[in-house]
C-alpha positions in Angstrom: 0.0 0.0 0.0 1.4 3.7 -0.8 2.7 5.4 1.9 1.7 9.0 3.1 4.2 11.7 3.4 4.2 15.7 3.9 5.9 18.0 2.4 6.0 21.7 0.7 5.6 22.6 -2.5 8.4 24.8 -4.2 7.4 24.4 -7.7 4.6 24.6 -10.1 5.4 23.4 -13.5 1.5 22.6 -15.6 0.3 19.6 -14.0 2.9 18.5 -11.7 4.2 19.8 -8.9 7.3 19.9 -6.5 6.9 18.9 -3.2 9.7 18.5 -0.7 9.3 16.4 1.8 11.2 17.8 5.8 13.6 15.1 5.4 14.1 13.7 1.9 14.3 14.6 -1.6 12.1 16.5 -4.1 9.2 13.9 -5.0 7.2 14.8 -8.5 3.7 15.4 -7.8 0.4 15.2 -9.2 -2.9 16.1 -8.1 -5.5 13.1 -7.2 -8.4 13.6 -9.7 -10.1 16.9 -9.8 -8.9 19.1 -6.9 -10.7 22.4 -5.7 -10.8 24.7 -2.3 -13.9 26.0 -1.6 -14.2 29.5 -2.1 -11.7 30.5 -4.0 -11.7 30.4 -7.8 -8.2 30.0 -9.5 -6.3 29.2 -12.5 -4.8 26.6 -9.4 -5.5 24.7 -6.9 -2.1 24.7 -4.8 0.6 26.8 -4.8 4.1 27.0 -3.7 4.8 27.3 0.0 1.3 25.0 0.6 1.7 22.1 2.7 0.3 18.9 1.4 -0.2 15.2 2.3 0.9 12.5 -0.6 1.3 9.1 -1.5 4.4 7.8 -3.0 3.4 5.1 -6.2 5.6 2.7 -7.2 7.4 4.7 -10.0 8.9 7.0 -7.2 6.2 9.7 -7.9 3.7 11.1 -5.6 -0.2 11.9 -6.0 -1.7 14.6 -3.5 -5.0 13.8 -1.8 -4.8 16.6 0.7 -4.3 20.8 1.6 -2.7 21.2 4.7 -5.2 24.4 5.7 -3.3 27.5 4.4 -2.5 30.6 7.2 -3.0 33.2 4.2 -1.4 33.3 0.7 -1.0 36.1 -2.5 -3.3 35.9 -5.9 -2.1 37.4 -8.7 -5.1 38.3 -11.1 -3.9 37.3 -14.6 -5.3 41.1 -16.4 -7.3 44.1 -14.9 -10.6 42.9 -16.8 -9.8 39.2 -16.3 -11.8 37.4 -13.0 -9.2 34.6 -13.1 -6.7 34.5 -10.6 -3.4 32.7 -9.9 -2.3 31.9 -6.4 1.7 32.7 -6.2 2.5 31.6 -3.1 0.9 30.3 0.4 1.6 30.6 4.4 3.8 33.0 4.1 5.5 34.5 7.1 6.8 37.3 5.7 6.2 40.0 3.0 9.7 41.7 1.9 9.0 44.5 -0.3 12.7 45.4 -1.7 12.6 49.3 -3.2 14.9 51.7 -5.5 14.8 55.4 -5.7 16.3 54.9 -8.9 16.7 52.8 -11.6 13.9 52.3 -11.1 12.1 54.7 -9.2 9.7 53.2 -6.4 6.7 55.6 -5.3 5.9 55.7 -1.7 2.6 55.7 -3.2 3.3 51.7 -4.7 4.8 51.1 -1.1 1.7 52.5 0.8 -0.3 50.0 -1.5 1.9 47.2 -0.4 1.8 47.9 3.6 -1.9 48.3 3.3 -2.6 45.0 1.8 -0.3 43.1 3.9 -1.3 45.0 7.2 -4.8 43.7 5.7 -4.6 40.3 6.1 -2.2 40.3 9.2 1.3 39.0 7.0 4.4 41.2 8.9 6.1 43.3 6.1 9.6 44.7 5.7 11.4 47.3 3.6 14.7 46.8 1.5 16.4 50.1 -0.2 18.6 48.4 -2.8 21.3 50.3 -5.1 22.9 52.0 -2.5 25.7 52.4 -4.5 24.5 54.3 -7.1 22.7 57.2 -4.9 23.3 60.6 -5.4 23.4 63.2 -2.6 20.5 64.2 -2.5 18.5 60.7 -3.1 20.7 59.3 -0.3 19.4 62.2 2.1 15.9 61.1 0.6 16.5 57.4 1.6 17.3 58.7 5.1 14.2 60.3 5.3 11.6 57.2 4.0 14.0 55.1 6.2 13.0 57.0 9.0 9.6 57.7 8.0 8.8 53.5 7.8 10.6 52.8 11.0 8.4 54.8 12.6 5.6 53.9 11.6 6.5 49.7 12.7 7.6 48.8 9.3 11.5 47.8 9.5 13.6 49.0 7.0 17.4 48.0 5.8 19.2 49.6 3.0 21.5 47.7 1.0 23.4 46.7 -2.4 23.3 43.6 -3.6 26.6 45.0 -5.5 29.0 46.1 -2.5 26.8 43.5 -0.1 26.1 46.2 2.2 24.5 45.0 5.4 24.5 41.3 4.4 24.1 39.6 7.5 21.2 41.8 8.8 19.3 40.6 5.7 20.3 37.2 6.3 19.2 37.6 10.1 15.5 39.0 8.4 14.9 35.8 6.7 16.5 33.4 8.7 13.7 30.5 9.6 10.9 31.6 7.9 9.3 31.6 4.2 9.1 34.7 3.0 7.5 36.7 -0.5 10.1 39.0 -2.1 8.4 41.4 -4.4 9.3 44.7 -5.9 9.4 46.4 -9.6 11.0 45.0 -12.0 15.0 46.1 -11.9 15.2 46.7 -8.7 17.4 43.7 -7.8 15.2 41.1 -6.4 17.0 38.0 -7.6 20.9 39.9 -7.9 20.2 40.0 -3.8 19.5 36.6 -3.6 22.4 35.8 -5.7 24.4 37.2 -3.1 22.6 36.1 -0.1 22.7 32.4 -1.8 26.0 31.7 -3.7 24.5 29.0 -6.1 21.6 29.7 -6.6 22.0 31.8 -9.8 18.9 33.1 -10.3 18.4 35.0 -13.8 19.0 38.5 -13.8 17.8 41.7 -15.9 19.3 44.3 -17.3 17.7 47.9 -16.8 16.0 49.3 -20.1 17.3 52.3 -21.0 14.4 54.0 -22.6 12.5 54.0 -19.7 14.7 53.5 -16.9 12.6 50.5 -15.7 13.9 46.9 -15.3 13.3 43.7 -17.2 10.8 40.8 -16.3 13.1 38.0 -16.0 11.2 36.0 -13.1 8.5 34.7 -15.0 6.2 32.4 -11.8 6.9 32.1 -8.4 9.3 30.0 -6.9 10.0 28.9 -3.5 13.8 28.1 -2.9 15.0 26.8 0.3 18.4 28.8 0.9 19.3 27.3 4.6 17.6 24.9 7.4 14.0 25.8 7.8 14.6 29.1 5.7 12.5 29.2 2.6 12.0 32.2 0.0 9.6 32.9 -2.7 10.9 35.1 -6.0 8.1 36.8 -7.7 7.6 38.0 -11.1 8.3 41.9 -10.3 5.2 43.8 -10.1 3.6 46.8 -12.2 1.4 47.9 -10.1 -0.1 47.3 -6.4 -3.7 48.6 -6.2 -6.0 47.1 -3.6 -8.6 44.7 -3.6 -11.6 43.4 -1.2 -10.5 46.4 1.2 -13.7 48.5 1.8 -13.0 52.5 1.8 -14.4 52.9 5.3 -12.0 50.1 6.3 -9.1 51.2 4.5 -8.1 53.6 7.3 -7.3 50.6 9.9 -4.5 49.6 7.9 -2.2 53.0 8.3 -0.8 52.3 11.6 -0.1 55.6 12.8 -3.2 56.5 12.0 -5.0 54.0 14.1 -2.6 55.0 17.1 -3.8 58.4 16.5 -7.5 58.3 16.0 -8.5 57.3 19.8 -8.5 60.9 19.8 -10.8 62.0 16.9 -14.3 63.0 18.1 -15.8 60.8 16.4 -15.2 56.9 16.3 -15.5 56.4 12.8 -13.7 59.3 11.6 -12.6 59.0 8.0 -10.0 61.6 8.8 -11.2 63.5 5.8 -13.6 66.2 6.6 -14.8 65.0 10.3 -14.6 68.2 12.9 -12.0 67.1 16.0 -10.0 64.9 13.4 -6.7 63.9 15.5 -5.1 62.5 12.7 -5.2 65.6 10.3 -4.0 67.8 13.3 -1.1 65.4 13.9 -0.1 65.7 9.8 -0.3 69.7 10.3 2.2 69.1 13.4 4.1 66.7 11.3 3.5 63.4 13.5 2.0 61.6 10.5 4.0 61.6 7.5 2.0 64.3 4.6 3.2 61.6 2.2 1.5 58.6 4.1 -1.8 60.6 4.5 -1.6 61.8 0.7 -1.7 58.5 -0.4 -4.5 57.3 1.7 -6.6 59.9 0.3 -5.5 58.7 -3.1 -6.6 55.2 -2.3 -9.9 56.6 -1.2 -10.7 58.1 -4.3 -11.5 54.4 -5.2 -9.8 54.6 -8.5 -6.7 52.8 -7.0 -8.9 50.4 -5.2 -9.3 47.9 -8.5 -6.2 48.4 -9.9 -4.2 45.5 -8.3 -2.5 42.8 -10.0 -1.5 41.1 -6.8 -3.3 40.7 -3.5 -2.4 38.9 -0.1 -5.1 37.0 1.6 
């Protein structure tokens, strides 16, 4: 009779899947007969970093009969107009979003988007400034300041180059024992830091195009790659854009934590913090206690044109 096993999957490839079991080799996988979750419709059913229970056959391949239940996990819809949707990756322990102020340019408008949706479904997130190296000036005063600006807020931040290695081993220490989803534009040196981090591992890397200083798809599907004991993370495809979706407006103010600090002193409980008399959070923007940037782009978000755009989501 086949014997169960468990294991993670780190690989999608059409019908068969990847699963590594916590103490033996990769096993080839397919799915037992038609396999669905309730609830959630998808080009998938299972996704890297999911947990599954298998039987080995007699050929050395496995068939999964079983989901562990997932914690959360990220869709990618396939276009704006399309209702299909990929899951990317599941149980994810932390969301890495690793920045550029130039080549390309992030806006903290993209990041804002990013910190809502994982402060939405309760997934820790963490800022990488990358290209170091090739700051001017004036853009390395400007990395001081969003530096600053995130920490405060409860969002850690670390500024590196995957070129000179530049705080290496805090990075190392951020993703040591847990999976973690690496996102960012294209370009701004996703898999060149995990090149670095993981000498080996060779992931493909893009150049910048020079007409419009933007980077490259070279990571075409998510991948989960185990880079030490217990320590597991997932390269995305980069990202064009990071809109928000299933977040009602009156909810969308919960997410900014600063703001949620701030508003047990608004008059009233549900302030919007747009037009409410005895708003606490727009008098702390005046004194300069919230960020103008962070509040700008809430308002932006609540104009509900940003609220459909997304192309990715965490759940």
């Amino acid at each position: 009779m086949p014997s169960e096993n468990k294991g993670i999957v780190i690989k999608s490839t059409g019908s068969w899947y990847q699963v590594k079991p916590d103490n033996s080799d990769t096993v080839a996988c397919k799915l037992k007969g038609k396999f669905r979750i309730k609830g959630i419709k998808t080009t998938n059913p299972i996704a890297v970093g999911d947990r599954v229970e298998f039987q080995m056959q007699d050929d050395g391949t496995g068939v999964i009969n079983k989901i562990v239940p997932r914690k959360n996990y990220i869709i990618r819809k396939s276009t704006k107009l399309s209702k299909q949707a990929h899951i990317m990756a599941a149980n994810i322990d932390e969301a890495i979003l690793v920045a550029t102020l130039a080549m390309p340019r992030t806006s903290t408008g993209f990041i804002d988007r990013f910190l809502v949706s994982a402060e939405a479904y309760h997934i820790p997130a963490k800022i990488i400034f990358n290209k170091n190296d090739i700051y001017s000036e004036e853009e390395k005063n400007q990395l001081e300041q969003l530096s600053s600006m995130y920490d405060k807020v409860g969002y850690p931040t670390l500024v590196t180059s995957a070129k000179t290695a530049e705080n290496l081993d805090q990075i190392k220490a951020l993703l040591d024992g847990k999976l973690s989803v690496i996102s960012g534009h294209s370009g701004v040196g996703k898999s060149a830091l995990l090149n670095v981090l993981v000498p080996g591992l060779n992931l493909r890397i893009g150049d910048i195009s020079e007409v419009h200083l933007k980077g490259k798809h070279t990571t075409t599907f998510a991948e989960l790659h185990q880079i030490w004991d217990n320590t597991y993370v997932v390269d995305t495809p980069g990202i064009k854009e990071f809109g928000l979706v299933d977040i009602e407006k009156d909810e969308l103010r919960l997410y900014f934590p600063e703001m949620m600090r701030t508003s047990v002193n608004c008059k009233f409980y549900n302030c919007t913090h747009v037009h409410e008399p005895g708003c606490a959070v727009r008098v702390a923007v005046e004194a300069g206690e919230i960020a103008s940037s962070r509040y700008e782009n809430y308002l932006n978000m609540l104009k509900g044109d940003e609220m459909n755009l997304n192309q990715w989501e965490l759940k």
